[in-house]
C-alpha positions in Angstrom: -17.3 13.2 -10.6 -15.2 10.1 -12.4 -15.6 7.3 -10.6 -12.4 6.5 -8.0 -9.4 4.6 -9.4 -7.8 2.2 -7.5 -3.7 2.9 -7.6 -1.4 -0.2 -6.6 1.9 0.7 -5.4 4.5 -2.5 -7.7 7.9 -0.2 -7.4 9.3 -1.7 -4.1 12.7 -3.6 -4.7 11.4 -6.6 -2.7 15.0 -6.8 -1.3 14.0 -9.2 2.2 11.8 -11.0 0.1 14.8 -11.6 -2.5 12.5 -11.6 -5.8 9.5 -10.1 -7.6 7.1 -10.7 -5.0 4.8 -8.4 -6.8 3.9 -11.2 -9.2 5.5 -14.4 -7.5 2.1 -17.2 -8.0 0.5 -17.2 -4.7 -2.8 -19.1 -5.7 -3.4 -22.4 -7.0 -4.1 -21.4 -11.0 -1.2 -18.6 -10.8 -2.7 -16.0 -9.2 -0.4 -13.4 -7.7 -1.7 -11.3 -4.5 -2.4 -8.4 -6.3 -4.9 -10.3 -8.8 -7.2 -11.1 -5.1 -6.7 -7.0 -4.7 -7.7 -6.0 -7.9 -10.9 -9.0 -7.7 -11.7 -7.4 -4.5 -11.8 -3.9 -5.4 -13.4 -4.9 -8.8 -16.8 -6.0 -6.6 -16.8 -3.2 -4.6 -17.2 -0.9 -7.8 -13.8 0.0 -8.9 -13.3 -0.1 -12.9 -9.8 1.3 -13.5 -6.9 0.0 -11.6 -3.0 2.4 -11.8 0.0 0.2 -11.5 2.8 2.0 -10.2 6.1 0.0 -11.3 9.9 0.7 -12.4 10.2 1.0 -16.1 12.5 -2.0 -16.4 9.8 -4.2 -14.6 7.8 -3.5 -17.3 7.5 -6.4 -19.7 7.7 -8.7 -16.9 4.6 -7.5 -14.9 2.6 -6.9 -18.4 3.1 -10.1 -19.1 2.2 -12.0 -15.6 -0.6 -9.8 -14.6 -1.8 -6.3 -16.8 -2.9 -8.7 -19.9 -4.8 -10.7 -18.5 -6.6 -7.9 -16.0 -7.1 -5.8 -19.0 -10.4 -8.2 -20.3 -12.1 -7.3 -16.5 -11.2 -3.8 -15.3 -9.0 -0.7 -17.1 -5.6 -1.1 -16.5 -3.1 2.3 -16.6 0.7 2.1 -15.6 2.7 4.8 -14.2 6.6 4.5 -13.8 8.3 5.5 -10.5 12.0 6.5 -11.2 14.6 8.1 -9.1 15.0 11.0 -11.1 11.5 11.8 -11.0 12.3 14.7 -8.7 11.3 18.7 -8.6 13.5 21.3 -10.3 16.7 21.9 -8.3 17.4 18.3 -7.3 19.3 15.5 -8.1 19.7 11.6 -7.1 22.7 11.4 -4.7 25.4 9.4 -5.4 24.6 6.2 -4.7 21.1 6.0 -3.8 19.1 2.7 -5.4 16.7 2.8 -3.2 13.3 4.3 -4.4 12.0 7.7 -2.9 9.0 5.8 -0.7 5.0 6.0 -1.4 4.3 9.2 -1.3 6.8 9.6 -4.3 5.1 6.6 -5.8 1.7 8.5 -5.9 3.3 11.7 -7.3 4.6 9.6 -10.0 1.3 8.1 -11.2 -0.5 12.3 -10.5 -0.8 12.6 -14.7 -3.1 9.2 -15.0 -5.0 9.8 -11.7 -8.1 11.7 -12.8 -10.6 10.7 -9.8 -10.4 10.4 -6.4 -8.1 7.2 -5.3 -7.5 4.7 -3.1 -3.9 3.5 -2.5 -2.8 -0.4 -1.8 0.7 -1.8 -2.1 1.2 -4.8 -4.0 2.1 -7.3 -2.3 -0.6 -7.1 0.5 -3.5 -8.8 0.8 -6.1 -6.6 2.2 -10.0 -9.0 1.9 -12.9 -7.8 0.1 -14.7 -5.7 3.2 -12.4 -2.2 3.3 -12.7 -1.9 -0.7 -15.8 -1.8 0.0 -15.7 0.8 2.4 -13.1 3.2 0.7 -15.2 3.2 -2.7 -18.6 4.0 -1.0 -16.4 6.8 0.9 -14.9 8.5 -2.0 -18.1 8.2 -3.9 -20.2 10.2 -1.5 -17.4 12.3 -0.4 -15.2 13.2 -3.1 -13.0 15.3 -0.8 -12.5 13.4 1.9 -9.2 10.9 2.7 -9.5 7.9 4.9 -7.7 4.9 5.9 -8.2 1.6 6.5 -6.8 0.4 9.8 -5.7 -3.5 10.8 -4.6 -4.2 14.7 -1.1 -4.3 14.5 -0.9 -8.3 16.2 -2.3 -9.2 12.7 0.2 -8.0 10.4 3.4 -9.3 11.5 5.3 -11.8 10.8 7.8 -14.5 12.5 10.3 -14.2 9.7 11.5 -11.2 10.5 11.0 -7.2 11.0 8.5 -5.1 9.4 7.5 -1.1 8.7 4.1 -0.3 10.3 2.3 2.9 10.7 1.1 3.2 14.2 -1.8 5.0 14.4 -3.6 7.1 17.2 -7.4 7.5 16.7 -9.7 10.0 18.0 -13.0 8.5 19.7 -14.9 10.1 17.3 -12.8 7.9 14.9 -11.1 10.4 12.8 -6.9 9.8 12.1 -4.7 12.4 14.7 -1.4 10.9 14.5 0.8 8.1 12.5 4.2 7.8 13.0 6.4 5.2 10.9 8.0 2.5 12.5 10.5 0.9 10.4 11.5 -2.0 12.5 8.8 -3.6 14.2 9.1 -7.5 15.3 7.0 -10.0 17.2 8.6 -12.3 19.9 6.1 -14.3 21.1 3.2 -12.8 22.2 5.4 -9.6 22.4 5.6 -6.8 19.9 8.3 -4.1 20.0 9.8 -1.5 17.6 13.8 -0.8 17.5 15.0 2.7 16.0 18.8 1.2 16.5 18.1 -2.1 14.0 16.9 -3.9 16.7 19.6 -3.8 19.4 16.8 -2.4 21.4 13.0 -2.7 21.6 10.2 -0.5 22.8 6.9 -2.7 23.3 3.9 -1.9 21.4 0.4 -2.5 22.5 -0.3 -5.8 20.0 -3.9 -4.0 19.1 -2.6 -0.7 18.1 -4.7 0.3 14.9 -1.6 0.7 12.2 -1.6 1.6 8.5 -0.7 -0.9 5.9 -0.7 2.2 3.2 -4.6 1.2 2.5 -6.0 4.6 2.0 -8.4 6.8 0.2 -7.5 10.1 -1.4 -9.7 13.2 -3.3 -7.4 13.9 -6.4 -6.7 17.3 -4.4 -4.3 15.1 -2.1 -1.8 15.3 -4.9 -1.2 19.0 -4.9 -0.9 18.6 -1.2 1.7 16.1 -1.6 3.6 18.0 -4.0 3.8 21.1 -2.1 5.3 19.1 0.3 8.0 17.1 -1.7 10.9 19.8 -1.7 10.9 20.3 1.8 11.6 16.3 2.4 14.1 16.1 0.0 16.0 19.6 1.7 16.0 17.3 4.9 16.5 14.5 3.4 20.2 15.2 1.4 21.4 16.4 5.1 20.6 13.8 6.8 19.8 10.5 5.1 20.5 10.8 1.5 20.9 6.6 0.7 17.8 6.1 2.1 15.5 8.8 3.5 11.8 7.8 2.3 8.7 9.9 1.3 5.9 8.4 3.2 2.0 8.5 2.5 1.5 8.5 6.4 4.1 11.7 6.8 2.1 13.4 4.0 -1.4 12.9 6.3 0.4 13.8 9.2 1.0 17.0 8.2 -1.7 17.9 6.8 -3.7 17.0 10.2 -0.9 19.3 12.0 -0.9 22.1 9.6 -4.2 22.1 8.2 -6.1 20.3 10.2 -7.5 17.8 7.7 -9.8 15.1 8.7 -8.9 11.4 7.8 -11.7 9.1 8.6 -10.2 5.8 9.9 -12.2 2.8 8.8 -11.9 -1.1 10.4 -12.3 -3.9 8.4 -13.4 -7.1 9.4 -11.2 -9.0 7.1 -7.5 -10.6 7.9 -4.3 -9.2 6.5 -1.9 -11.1 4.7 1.5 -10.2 2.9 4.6 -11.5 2.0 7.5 -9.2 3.4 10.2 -12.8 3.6 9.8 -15.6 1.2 9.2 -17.8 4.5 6.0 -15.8 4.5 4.5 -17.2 0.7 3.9 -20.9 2.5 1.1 -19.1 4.9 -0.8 -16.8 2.3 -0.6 -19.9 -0.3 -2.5 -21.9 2.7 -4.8 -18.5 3.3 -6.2 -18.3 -0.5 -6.5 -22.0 -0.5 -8.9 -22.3 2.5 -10.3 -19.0 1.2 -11.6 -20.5 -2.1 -12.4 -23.5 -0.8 -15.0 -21.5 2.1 -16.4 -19.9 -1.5 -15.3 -16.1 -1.2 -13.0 -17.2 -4.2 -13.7 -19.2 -7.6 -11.1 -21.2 -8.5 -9.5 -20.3 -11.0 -10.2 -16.6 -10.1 -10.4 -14.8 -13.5 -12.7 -17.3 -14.8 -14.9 -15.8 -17.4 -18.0 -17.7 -16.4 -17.7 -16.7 -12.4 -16.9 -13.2 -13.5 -19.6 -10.8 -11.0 
């Protein structure tokens, strides 16, 4: 068996954070959130990281983060467009907005030769659940898993966010995640809105949700791909601007239909991300008390601290 990649979804359009959050500095020699990822995943055992980016991003994210990564851990790139569809389709009129994760993944299927573990970019995740996903997928090639945060923990004040909300057997295997795509915190009070938040619904603040930290076999992708046209069908009828392809949808169905097991790990460690720009002032504070505590060297890709 190769040894599992990690893949790092870059393609998002950042468009409430108003910029290239994907490599905005975020620690106090440069470093972007995704170099702490790929640090973090590089310890746990990982050795061959998949950006998935737009083509026109490019030069820009070579030049920030994948020439410098390449001297510590392989670096591949694979190019999410919105074209990038199956036979029989086409982009509707109009749409800019990228197909979601799960067409991210399908995009980067020809350089994913192992089983994988999936992270989006501009998350910050801590060292513990890379851990945990690359000891999975070692002695279980075939098996998918997710790492799971409580959902008080990855919020934010500036505004609304997408969570998956999960619901977790006790013998702590995934059954269910459905996507919320307008959560917000008031308070001490957390609530979804499926009208753009006219209304709320309140969410228990400890719910386990999925912040698209997961671990796949390389069989996942056929799976996915089966799966694709039947979205986009749906899709074109009812939401063509900006119905999304979802990791979380994917694993649902295949816990429905085929009754798949997804192992649902906890980590220890905090979450941190940058969904508004208001957000970069509290993760810039987070890596700096981080380093100083010693789970980080300062600078971070220093050759002489490398492990």
């Amino acid at each position: 068996m190769n040894k599992p990649v990690l893949v790092v979804l870059a393609a998002g359009m950042g468009s409430r954070y108003h910029g290239l959050k994907q490599i905005d500095p975020m620690g106090k020699h440069g470093e972007k959130i995704l170099d702490y990822s790929v640090y973090d995943a590089k310890r746990a055992g990982f050795e061959t990281v998949v950006f998935v980016i737009k083509p026109e991003m490019e030069q820009a994210f070579e030049e920030a983060v994948g020439s410098h990564l390449r001297e510590h851990i392989e670096v591949r790139y694979a190019y999410q467009t919105l074209d990038n569809l199956p036979q029989g389709f086409s982009v509707p009129e109009g749409r800019e907005k990228p197909w979601g994760t799960g067409h991210a993944v399908l995009c980067a299927a020809q350089v994913i030769n192992a089983p994988f573990a999936v992270i989006n970019a501009d998350d910050y995740y801590g060292p513990h659940g890379y851990k945990l996903l690359f000891d999975l997928l070692c002695s279980d090639e075939e098996r998918c898993a997710m790492v799971a945060y409580p959902l008080s923990s990855t919020v934010t004040e500036s505004g609304h966010v997408s969570r998956g909300i999960c619901k977790v057997s006790s013998e702590g295997f995934l059954q269910e995640v459905t996507e919320r795509t307008w959560i917000e915190a008031d308070g001490q009070n957390i609530g979804y809105s499926e009208d753009e938040g006219k209304t709320f619904t309140a969410l228990d603040p400890q719910v386990p949700v999925s912040m698209n930290f997961w671990g796949f076999p390389q069989s996942f992708l056929k799976r996915a791909q089966e799966g694709f046209p039947a979205f986009l069908e749906q899709a074109m009828k009812e939401n063509p601007l900006k119905a999304e392809y979802f990791l979380p949808s994917i694993v649902s169905r295949m816990i429905h239909e085929e009754n798949a097991k997804v192992r649902v790990l906890t980590s220890s460690d905090r979450w941190y991300g940058v969904t508004y720009q208001q957000d970069k002032e509290t993760v810039v504070a987070a890596f700096e008390r981080m380093s100083k505590e010693g789970l980080y060297p300062q600078p971070l890709w220093a050759p002489q601290q490398q492990r």
